[in-house]
Structures are given as structure tokens and as C-alpha cells.
KOLZALO-679896 format. One line per 10 residues: number of its first residue (from 1); for each residue z, x, y of N, C-alpha, C, O. Coordinates in Angstrom, 3 decimals, padded with zeros to 6 digits, always signed. Example, Ala and Ser with C-alpha at 12.3 -4.5 7.8 and 13.67 -1.06 7.14 Angstrom:
<nodes>
1	+007.800,+013.190,-005.690,+007.800,+012.300,-004.500,+007.800,+013.200,-003.300,+008.465,+014.236,-003.319 ~ +007.080,+012.850,-002.250,+007.140,+013.670,-001.060,+007.870,+012.900,+000.030,+008.039,+013.409,+001.138 .
</nodes>
This chain:
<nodes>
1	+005.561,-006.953,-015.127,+005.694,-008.381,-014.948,+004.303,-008.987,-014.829,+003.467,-008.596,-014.014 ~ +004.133,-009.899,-015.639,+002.939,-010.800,-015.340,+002.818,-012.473,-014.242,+003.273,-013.574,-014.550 ~ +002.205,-012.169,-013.218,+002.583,-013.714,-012.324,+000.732,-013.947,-012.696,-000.305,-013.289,-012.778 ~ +001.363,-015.688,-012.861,+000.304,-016.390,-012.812,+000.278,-017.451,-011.653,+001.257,-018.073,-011.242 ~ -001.292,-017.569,-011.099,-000.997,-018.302,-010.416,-002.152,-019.105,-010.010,-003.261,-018.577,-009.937 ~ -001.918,-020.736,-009.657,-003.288,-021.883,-009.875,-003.427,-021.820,-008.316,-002.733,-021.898,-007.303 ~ -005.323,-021.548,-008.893,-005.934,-021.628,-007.478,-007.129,-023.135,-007.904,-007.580,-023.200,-009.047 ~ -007.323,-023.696,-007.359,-008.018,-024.999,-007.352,-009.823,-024.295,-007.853,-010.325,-023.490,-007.068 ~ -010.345,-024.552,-008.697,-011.945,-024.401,-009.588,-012.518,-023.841,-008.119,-012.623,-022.659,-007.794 ~ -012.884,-025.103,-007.266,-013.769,-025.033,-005.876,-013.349,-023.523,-005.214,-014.259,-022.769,-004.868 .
11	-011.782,-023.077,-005.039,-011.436,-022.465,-003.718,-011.913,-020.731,-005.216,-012.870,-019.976,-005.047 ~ -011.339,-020.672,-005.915,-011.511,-020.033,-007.170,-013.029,-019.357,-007.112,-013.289,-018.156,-007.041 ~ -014.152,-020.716,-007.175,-015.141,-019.945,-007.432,-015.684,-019.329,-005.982,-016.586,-018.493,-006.023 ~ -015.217,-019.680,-004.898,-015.978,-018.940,-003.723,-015.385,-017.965,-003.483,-016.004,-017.164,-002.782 ~ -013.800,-017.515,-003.968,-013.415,-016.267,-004.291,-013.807,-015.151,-005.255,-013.485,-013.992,-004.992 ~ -014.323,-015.380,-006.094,-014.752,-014.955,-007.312,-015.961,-014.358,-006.628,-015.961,-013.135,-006.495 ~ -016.831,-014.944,-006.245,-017.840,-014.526,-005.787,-017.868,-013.228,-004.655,-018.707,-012.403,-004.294 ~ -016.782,-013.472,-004.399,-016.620,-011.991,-003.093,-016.209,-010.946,-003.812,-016.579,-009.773,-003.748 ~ -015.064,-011.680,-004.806,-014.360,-010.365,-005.555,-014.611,-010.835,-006.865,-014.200,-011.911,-007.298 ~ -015.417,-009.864,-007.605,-015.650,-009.996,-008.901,-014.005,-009.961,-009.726,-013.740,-010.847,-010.538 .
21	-013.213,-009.097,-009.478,-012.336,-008.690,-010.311,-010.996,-009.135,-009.530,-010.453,-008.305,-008.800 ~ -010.469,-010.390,-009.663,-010.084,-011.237,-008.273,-008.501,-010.600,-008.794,-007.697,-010.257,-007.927 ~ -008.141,-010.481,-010.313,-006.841,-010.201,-010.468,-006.324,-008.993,-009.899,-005.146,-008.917,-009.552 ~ -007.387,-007.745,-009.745,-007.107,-006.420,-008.634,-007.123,-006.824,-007.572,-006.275,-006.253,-006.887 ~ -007.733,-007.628,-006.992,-007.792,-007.958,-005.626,-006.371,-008.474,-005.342,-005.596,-007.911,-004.568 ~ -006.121,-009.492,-005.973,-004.664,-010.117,-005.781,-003.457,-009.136,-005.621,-002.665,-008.840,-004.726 ~ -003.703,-008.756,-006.974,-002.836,-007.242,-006.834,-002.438,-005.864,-005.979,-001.466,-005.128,-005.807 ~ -003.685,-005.986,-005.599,-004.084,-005.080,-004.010,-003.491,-005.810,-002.864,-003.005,-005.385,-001.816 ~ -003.645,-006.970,-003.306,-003.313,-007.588,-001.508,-001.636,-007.907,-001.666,-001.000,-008.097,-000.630 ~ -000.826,-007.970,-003.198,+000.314,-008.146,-003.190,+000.991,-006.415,-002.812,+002.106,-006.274,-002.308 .
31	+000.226,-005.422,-003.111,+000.677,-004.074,-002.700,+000.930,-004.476,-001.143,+001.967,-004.784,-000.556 ~ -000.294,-004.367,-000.741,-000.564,-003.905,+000.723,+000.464,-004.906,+001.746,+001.087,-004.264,+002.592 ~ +000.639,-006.086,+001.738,+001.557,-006.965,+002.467,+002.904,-006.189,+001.712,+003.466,-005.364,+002.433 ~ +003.312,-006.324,+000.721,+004.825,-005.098,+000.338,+004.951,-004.189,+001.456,+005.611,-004.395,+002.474 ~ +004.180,-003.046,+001.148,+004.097,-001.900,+001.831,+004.029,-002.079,+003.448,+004.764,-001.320,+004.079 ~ +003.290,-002.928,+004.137,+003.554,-003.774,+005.535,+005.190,-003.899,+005.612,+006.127,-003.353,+006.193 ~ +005.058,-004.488,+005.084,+006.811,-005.578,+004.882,+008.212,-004.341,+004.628,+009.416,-004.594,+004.690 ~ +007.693,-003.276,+004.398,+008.641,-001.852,+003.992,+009.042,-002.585,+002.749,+010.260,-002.758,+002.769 ~ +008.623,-002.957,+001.943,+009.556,-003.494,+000.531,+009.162,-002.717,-000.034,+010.042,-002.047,-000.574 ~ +007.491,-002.183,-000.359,+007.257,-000.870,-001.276,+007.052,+000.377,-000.133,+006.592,+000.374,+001.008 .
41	+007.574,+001.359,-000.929,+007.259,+002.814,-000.523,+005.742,+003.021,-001.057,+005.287,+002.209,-001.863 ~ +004.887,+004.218,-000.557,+003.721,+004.372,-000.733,+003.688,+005.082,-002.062,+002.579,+005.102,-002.598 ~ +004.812,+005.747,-002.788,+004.824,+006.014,-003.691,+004.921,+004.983,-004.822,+004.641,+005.399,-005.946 ~ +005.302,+003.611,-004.679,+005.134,+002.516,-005.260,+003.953,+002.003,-005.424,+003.392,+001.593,-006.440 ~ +003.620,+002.061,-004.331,+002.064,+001.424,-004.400,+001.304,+002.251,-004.982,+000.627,+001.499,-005.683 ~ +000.846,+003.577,-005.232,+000.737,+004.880,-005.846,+001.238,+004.207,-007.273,+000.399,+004.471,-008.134 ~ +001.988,+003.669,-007.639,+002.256,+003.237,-009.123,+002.286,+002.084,-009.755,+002.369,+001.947,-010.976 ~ +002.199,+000.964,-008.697,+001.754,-000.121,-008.937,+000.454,-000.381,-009.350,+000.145,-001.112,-010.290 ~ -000.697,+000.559,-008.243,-002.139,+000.223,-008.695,-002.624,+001.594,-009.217,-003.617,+002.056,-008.656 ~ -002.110,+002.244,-010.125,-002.304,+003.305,-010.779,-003.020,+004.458,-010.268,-003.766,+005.247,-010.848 .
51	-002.642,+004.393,-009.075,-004.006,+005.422,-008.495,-003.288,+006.675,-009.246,-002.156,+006.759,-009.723 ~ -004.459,+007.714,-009.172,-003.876,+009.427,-009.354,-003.446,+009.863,-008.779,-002.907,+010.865,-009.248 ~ -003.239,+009.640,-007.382,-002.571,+010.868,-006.609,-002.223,+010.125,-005.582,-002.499,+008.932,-005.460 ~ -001.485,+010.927,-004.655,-000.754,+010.389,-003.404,-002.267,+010.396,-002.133,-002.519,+009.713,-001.141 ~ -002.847,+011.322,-002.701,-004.175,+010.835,-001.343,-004.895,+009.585,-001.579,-005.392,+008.930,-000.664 ~ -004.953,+009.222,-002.954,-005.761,+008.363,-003.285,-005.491,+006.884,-002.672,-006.305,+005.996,-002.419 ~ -003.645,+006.917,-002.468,-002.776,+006.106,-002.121,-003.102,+006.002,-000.620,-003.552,+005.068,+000.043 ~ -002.767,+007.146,-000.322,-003.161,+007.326,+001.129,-004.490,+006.738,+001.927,-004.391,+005.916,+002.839 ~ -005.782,+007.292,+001.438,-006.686,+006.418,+001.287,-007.253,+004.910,+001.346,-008.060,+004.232,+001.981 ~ -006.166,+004.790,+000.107,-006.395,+003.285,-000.266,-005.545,+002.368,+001.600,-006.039,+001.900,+002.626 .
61	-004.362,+002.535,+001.153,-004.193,+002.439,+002.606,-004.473,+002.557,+004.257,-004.030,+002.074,+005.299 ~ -005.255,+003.285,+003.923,-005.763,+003.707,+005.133,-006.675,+002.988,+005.470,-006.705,+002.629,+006.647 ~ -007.896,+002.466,+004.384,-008.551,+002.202,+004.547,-008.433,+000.325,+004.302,-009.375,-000.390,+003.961 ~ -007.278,-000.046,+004.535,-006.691,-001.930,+004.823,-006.009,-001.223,+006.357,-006.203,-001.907,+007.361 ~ -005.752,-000.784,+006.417,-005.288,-000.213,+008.397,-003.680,-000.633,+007.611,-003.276,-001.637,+008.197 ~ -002.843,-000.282,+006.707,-001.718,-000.200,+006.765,-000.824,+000.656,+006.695,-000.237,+001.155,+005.735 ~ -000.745,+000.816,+007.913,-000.137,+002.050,+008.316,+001.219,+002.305,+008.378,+001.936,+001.407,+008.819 ~ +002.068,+004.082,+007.776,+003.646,+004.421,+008.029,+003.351,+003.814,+009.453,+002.344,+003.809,+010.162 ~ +005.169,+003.085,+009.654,+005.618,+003.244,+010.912,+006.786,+004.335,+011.342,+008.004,+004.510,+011.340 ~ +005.449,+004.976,+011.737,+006.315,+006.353,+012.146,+006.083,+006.987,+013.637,+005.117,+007.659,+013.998 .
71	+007.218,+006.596,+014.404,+007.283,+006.708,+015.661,+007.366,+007.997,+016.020,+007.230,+008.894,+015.188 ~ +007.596,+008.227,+017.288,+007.753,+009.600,+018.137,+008.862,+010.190,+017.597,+009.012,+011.224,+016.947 ~ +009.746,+009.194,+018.055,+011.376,+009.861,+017.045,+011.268,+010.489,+015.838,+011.769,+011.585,+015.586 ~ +010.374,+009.559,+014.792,+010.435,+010.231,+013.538,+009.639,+011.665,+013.901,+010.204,+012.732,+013.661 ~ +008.613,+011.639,+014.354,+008.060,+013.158,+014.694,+009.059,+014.342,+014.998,+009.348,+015.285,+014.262 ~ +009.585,+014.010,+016.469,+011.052,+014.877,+017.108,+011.879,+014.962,+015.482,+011.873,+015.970,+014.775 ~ +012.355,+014.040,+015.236,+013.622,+014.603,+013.984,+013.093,+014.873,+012.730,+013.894,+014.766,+011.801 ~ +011.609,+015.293,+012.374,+010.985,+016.059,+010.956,+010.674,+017.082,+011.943,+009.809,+017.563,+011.210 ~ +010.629,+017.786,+012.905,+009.986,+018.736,+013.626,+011.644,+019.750,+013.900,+011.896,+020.954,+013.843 ~ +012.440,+018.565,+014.189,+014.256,+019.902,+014.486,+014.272,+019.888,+013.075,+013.933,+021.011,+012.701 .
81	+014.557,+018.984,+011.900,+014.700,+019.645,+010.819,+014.000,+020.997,+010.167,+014.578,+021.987,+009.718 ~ +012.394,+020.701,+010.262,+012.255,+022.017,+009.838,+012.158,+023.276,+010.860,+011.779,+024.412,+010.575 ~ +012.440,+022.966,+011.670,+013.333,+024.341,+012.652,+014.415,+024.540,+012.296,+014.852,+025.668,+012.525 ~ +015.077,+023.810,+011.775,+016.611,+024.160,+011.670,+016.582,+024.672,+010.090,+017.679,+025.152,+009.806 ~ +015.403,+024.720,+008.687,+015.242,+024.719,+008.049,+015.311,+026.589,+008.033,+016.051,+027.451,+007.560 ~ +014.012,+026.524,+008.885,+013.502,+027.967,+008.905,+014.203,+029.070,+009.490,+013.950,+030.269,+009.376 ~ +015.306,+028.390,+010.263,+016.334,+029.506,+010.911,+017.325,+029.773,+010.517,+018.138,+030.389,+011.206 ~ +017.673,+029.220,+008.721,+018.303,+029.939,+007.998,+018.076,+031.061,+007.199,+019.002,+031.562,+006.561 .
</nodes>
């Protein structure tokens, strides 16, 4: 899908100037609020901005501070699953 979208000359060029390549930037910042929002999985975002690999994803994320929300619980119930995995 292609979105276009009008930013005013003035507000445009003092953006431009921070981010040379403002249509990745946009694109980056439409990932990263997704992925906040749980609308994309990190494997989306992984294919949205073409990275190679899932670290790269990882990375990329890591380094905007947007972080899995993954609580204690989720820890406890991936930790009995693979106990309960290995004791078959």
C-alpha cells in the first residue's frame, strides 16, 4: 500500500533536515507506534521494514525502547510449558 501524506513546505523542510530519508522515517515511526499499540507482531515489523533477520528487528526495536509486554506471568507459563515439554 502506498499512503501519501501533506506536510506544510516550512514544517517539511525542518524535517528533512533531521531526516534525510523522511519516507523511512515515517515508515519506521508507523512500525514502531503499531507494534506499541500490539497491532503489529515483531515479525511484521521484521517485514514491513525489510530487515534480515529477527535480531535485526529486535535491535531495531530495542533501540526506540519498544518493548514485548511480557510480564512475570508470561515468564511462569513459557517456563511450566517447557517443563511440561521435557517431561515427555
Amino acid at each position: 500500500m502506498d499512503v501519501c501524506i501533506r506536510v506544510p513546505d516550512e514544517v517539511s523542510q525542518k524535517i528533512q533536515a533531521q531526516w534525510s530519508d523522511l519516507s523511512r522515517s515515517a515508515l519506521e515511526a508507523l512500525a514502531i507506534e503499531a507494534y506499541r499499540a500490539e497491532i503489529l507482531t515483531e515479525a511484521e515489523v521484521q517485514l514491513m521494514l525489510s530487515f534480515a533477520s529477527r535480531w535485526d528487528t529486535d535491535r531495531f526495536l530495542k533501540g526506540v525502547q519498544a518493548y514485548l509486554d511480557y510480564t512475570g506471568e508470561d515468564l511462569d507459563r513459557d517456563i511450566s510449558a517447557i517443563r511440561d515439554f521435557r517431561a515427555q
